[in-house]
C-alpha positions in Angstrom: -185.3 46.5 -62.6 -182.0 47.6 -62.7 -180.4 50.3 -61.2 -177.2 52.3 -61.9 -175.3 54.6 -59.5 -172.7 57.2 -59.9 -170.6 59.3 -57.5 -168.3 61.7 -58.5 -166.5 64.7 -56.6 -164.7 67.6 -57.8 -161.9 68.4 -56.4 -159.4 71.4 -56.9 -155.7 71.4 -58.8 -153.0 72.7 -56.5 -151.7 75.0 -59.4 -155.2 76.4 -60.4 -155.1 75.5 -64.2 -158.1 73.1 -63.8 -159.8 70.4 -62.1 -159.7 66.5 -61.2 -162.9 64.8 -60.5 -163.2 61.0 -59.1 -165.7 59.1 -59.3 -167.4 55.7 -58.7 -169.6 54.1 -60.9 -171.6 51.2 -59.9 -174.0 49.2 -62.3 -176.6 47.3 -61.6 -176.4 48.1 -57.5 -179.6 45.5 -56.5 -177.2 42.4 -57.5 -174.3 44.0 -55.7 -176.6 43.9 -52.9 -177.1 40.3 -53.0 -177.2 37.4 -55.4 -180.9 36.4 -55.4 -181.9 40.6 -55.6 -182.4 40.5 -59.0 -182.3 37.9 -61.6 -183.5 37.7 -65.1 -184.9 34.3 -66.8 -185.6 33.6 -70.4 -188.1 31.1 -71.1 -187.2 31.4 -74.7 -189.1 32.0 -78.4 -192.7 30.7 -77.0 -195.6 31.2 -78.8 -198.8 31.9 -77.4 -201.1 29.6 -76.8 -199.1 26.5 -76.2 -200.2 24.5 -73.5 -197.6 23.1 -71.6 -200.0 20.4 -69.7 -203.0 18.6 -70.5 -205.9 17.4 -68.5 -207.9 15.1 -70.8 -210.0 12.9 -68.4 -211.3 12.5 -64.7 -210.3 9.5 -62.6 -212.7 7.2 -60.8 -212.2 9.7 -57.9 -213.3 12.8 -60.1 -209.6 13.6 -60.5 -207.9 15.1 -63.0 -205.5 12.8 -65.1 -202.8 15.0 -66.3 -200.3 13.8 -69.3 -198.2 15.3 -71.9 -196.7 17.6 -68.7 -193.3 19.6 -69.7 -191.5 21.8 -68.2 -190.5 25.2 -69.0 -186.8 25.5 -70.0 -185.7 28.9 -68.2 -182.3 30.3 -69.2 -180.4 32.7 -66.8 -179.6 36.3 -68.4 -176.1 36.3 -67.0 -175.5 39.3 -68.8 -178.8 40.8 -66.6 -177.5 39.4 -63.2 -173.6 40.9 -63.1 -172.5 44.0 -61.2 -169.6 45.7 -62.3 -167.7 48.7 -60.5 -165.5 51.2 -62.3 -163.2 53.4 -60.4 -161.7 56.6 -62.3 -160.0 60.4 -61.8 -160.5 62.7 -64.7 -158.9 65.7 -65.0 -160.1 68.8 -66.2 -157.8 72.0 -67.8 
């Protein structure tokens, strides 16, 4: 989930021909917050159906013996997981 903020105030020109308005923007607030708040992984193109572990026989014990084991390769969204803040005054005639 990511969630975007703005605040913005209009305020008055001394000579009366217009406006200025300031503002903040803030995007993606939760990871401004803190770093573990949101994050994004990617395990990548994976099909369906592809077993990532394999329990062919029992043990003496009646324990599974598990082989072929590998482990999922996630990849941080970095793109996902940055918080940016823009600053600005806009005037208005």
């Amino acid at each position: 989930t990511d969630i975007d903020l703005r605040f913005q105030q209009e305020l008055p020109d001394p000579t009366g021909f217009g406006k200025f308005r300031v503002f903040i923007d803030i995007e993606n607030f939760l990871n401004l917050l803190g770093a573990g708040t949101q994050r994004a992984l990617d395990a990548g193109d994976v099909p369906e159906g592809v077993p990532f572990i394999r329990a062919d026989e029992l043990n003496d014990q009646g324990q599974f013996v598990f082989s072929n084991f590998t482990l999922p390769q996630n990849d941080i969204n970095l793109d996902a997981t940055l918080w940016r803040i823009n600053l600005g005054i806009r005037y208005d005639f």
